[in-house]
FIMI-507495 format. One record per residue (C-alpha): residue number from 1; chain; x, y, z. Coordinates in Angstrom, 2 decimals. Layout:
<rs>
R     k   c         X         Y         Z
R   NUM   A         X         Y         Z
...
</rs>
This chain:
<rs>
R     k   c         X         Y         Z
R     1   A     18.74     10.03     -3.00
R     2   A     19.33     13.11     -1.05
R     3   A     19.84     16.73     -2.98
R     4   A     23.39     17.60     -3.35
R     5   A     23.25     20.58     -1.63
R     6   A     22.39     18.30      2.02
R     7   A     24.82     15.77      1.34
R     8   A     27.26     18.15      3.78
R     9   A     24.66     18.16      6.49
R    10   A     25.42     15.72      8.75
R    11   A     22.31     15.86     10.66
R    12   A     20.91     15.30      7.25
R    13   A     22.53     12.41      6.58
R    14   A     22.13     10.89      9.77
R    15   A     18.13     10.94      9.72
R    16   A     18.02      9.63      6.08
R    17   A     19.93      6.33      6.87
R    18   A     18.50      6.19     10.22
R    19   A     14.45      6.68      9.16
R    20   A     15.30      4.76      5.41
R    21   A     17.20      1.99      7.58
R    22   A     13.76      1.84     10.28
R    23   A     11.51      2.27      6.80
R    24   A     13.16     -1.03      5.53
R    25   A     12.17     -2.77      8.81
R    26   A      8.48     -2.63      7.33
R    27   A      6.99     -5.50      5.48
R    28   A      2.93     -4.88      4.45
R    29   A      1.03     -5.32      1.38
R    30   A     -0.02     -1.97      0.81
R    31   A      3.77     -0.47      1.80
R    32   A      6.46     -0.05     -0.57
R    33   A      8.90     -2.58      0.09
R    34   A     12.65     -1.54      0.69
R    35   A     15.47     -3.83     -0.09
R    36   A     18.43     -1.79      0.64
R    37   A     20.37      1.32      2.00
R    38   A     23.68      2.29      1.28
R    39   A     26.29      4.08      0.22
R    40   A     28.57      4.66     -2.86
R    41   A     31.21      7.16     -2.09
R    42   A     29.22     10.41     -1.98
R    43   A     25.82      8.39     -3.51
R    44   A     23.54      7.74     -0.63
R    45   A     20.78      5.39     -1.95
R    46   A     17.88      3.14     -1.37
R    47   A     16.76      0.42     -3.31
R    48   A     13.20      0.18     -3.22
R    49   A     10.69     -2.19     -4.88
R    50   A      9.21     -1.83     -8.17
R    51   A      5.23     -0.97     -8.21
R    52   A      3.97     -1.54    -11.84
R    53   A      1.12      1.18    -11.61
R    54   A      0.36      5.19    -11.16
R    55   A      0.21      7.35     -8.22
R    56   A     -2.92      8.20     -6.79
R    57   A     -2.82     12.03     -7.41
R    58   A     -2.78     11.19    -11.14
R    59   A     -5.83      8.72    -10.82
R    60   A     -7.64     11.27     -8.82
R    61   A     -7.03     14.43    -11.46
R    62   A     -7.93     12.10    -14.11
R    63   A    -11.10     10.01    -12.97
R    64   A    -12.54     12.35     -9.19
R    65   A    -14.97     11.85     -8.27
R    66   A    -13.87      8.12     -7.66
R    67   A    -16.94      6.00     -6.77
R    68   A    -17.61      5.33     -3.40
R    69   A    -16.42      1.42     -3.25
R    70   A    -13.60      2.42     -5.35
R    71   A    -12.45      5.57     -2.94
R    72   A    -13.24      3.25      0.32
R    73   A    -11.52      0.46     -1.02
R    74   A     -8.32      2.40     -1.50
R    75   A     -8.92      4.35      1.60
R    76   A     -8.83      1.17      3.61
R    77   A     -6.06     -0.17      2.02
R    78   A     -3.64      3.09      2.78
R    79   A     -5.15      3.02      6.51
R    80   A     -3.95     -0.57      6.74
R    81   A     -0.34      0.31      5.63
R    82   A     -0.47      3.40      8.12
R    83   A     -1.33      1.32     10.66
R    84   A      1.79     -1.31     10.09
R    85   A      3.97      1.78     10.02
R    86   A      2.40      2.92     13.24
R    87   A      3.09     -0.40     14.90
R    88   A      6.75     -0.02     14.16
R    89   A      6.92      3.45     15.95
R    90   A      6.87      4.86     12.86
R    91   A      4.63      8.09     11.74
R    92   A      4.49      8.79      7.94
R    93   A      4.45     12.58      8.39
R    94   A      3.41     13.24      4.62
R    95   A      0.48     11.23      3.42
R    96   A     -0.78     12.03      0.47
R    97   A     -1.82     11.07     -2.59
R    98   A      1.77     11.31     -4.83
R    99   A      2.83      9.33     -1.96
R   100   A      0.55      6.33     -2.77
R   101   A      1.14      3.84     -6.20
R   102   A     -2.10      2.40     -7.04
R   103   A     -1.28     -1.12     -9.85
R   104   A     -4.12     -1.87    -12.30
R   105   A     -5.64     -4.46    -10.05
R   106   A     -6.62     -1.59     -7.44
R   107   A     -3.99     -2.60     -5.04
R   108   A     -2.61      0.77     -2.85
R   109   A      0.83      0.53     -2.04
R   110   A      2.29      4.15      0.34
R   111   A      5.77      5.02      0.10
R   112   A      7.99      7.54      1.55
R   113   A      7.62      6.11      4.74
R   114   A      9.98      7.78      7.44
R   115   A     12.25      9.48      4.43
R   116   A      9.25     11.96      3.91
R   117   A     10.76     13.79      7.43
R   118   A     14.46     14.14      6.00
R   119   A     12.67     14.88      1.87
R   120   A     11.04     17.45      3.84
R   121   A     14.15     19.49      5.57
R   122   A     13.94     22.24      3.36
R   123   A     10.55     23.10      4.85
R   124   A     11.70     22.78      7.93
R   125   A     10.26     25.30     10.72
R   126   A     12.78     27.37     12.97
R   127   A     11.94     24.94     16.24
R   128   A     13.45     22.41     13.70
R   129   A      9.46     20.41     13.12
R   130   A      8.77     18.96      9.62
R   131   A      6.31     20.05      7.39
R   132   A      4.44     17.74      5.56
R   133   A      3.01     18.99      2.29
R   134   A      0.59     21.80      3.16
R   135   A     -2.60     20.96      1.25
R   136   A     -2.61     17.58      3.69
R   137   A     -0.87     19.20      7.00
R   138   A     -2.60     18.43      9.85
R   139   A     -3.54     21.53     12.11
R   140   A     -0.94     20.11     14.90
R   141   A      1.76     20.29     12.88
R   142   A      0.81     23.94     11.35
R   143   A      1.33     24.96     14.51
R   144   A      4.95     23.73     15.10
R   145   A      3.56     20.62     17.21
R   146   A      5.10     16.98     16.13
R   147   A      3.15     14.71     13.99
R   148   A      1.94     12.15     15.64
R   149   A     -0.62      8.64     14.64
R   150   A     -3.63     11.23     14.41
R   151   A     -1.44     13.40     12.01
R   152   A     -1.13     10.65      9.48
R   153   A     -5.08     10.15      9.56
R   154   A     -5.92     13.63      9.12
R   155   A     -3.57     13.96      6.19
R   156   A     -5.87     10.32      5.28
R   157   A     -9.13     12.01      5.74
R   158   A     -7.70     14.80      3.44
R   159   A     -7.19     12.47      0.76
R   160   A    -10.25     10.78      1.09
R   161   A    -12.03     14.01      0.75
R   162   A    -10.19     14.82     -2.72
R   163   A    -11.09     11.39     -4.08
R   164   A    -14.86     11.65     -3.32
R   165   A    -14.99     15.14     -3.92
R   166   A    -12.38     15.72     -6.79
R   167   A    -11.10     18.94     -4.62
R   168   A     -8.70     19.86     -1.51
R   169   A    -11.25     21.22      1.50
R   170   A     -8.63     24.24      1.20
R   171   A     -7.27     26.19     -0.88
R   172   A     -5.39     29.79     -0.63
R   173   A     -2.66     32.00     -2.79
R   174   A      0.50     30.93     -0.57
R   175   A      1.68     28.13      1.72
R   176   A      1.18     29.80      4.59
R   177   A     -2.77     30.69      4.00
R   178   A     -3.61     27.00      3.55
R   179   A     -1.90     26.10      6.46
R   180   A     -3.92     28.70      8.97
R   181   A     -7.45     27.31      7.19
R   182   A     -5.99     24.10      8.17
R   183   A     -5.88     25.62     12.19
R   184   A     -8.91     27.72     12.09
R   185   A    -11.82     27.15      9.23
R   186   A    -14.13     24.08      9.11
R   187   A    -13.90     22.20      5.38
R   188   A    -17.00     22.67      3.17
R   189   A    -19.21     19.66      3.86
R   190   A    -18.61     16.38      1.06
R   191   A    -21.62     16.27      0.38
R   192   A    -22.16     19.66     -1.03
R   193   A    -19.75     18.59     -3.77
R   194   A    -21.00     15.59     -3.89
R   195   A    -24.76     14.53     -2.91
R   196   A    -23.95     10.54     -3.90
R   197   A    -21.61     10.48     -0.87
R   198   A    -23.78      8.82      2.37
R   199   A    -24.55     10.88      4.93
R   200   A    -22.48      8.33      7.75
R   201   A    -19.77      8.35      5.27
R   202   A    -19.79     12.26      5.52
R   203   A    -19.88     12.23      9.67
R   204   A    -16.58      9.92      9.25
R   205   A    -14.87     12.41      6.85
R   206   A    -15.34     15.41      9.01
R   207   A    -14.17     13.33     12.04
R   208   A    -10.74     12.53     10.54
R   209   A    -10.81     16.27     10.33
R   210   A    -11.51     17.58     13.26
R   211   A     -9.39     20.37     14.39
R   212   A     -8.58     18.30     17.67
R   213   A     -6.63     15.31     17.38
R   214   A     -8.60     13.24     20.46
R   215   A    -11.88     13.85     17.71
R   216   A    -10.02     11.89     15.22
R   217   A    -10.04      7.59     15.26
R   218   A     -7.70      6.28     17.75
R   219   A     -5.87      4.30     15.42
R   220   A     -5.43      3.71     11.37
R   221   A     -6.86      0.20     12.40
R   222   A     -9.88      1.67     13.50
R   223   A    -10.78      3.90     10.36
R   224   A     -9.58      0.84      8.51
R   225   A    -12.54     -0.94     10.47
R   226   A    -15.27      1.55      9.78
R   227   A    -14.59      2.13      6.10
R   228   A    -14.69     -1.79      5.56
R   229   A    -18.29     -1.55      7.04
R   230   A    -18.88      1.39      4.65
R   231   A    -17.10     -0.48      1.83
R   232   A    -19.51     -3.35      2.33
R   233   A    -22.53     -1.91      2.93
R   234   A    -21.76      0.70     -0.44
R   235   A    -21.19     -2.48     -2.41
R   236   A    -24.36     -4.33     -1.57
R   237   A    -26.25     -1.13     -2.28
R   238   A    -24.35     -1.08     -5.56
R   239   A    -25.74     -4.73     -6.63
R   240   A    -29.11     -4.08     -5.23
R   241   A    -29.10     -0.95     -7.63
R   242   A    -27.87     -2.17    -10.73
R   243   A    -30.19     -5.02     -9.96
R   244   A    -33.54     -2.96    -10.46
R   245   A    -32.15     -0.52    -13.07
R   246   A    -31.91     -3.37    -15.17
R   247   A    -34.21     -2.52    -18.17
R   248   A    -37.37     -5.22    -18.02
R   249   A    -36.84     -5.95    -21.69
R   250   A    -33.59     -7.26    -21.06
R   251   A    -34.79     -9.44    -18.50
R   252   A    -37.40    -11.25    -20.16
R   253   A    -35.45    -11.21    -23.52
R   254   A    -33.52    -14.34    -22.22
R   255   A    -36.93    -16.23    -21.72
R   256   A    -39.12    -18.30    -23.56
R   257   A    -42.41    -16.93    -25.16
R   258   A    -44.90    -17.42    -22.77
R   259   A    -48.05    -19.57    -24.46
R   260   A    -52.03    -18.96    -24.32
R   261   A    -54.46    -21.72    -23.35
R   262   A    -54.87    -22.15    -27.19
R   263   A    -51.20    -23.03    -27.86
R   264   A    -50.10    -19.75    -29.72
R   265   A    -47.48    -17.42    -28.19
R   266   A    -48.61    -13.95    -27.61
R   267   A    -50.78    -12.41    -24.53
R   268   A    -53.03    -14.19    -22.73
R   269   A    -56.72    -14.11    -23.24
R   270   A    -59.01    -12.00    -20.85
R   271   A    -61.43    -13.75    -18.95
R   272   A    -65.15    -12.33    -19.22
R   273   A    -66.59    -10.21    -16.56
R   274   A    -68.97    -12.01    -14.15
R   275   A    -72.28    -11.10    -14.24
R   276   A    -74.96    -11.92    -11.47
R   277   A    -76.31    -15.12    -11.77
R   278   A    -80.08    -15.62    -12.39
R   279   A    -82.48    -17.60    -10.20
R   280   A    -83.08    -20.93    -12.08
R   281   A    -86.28    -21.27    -13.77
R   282   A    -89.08    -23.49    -12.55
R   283   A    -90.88    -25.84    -15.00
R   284   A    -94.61    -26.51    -15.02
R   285   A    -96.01    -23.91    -13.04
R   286   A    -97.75    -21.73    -15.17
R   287   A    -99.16    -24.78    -16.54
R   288   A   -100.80    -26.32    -13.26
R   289   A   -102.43    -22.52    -12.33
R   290   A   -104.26    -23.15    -16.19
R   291   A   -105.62    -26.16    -15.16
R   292   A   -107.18    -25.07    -11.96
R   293   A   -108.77    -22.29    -13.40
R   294   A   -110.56    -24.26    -15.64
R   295   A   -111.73    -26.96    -12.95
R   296   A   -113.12    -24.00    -10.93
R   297   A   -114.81    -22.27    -13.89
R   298   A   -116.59    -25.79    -14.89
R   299   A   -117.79    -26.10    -11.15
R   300   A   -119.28    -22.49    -11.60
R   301   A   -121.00    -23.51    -14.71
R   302   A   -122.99    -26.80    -13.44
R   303   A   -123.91    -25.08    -10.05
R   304   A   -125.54    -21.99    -12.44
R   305   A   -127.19    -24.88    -14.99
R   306   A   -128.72    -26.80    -11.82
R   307   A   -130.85    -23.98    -10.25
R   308   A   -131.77    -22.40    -13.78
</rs>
């Protein structure tokens, strides 16, 4: 519903129906659904759908740093939605995270699409360009330029940041501060903030916000694509953990006593050592060298008698 103070700007009112009218054209899961736009004497409204859940702003000063899966897997989601919009001609021009409901199953659902430009008219610049809120401004539109597809995914990449990170990359004492580190200073790396984040994952954040627009994905579709491989391959890395941290004794716990050779549960017996094996005896020999002896000895004794 516009502000009463707008509702005799007729430029005002024209862009609301017009971008609410275009908004209800959309029809995605992870969009907000609108049903209706009208009018009711001086009431101007839209009737939107119902999303049973929280914002993500609230999730994110509550729970940040989200887990990886968890911040890809919402990431993806709002890229996917972005991208529908985009399709339609239609650029968001204020993505952020009070702008996305988030149910209790993990489904992301943006909103504001299109009505963020005429929400926004109090901010507007003297060259008549919308502001988007300036903690997720793109640098193109700090400097007066329109938003454009590569607006919307900057403004993404700065909410991906805060939901791995649990922090804006800037920060300053007025609007207008933010907005120039927005033009001119590189964001502290993720990873400094938080070392669990994967180094490719990292490269992809600090693409979506690059300074220059042609650095950034081509399309929602794409960033949708290469967080899906990152939500994947963060999941399987997930199971494979949990798999070996899995304390031994819980392991074998659930299986039967293992039993020794003698029928008792309990370890098993150790084997003896080998030792080297001795050559096998040989019977009879010492006796057959006593027997010689003696036949030689007798021989000796008659030859001496004879010639005595």
């Amino acid at each position: 519903i516009p502000q009463q103070r707008l509702l005799g700007e007729a430029d005002f009112l024209e862009r609301f129906r017009h971008e609410a009218q275009a908004a209800a054209m959309l029809s995605h899961p992870n969009i907000v659904a609108i049903y209706d736009v009208g009018q009711d004497g001086d009431l101007h409204y839209i009737v939107m759908e119902y999303v049973d859940g929280v914002d993500l702003k609230t999730i994110i000063n509550r729970e940040a740093p989200l887990t990886i899966t968890r911040a890809l897997h919402l990431a993806e989601q709002i890229a996917r939605g972005l991208h529908a919009a985009h399709r339609a001609g239609m650029i968001h021009r204020d993505v952020k995270p009070q702008n996305v409901l988030v149910t209790a199953n993990g489904q992301a659902h943006v909103t504001d699409f299109g009505v963020a430009k005429s929400h926004l008219s109090t901010a507007l610049t003297e060259t008549g360009i919308a502001f988007g809120t300036v903690d997720y401004l793109s640098p193109e539109q700090a400097q007066g330029h329109p938003a454009t597809v590569q607006s919307d995914l900057y403004a993404l990449g700065v909410v991906l940041y805060e939901m791995l990170t649990g922090r804006l990359p800037f920060s300053g004492d007025t609007a207008l501060a933010v907005a120039m580190k927005h033009v001119g200073e590189p964001p502290v790396a993720p990873r400094r903030l938080n070392p669990n984040i994967p180094v490719g994952l990292e490269g992809l954040i600090l693409r979506m916000l690059a300074k220059d627009p042609a650095q950034r994905p081509r399309s929602a579709e794409e960033f949708a694509q290469l967080l899906s491989s990152y939500y994947q391959l963060a999941s399987q890395e997930t199971t494979i953990n949990a798999s070996i941290s899995r304390p031994a004794a819980q392991s074998s716990a659930n299986q039967p006593p293992r039993l020794s050779p003698t029928g008792t549960s309990g370890r098993l017996p150790v084997p003896p050592r080998p030792t080297t094996p001795r050559a096998p005896r040989q019977e009879g020999v010492g006796c057959g060298f006593f027997f010689i002896g003696l036949l030689l000895l007798t021989s000796v004794l008659a030859v001496v008698y004879l010639f005595s």
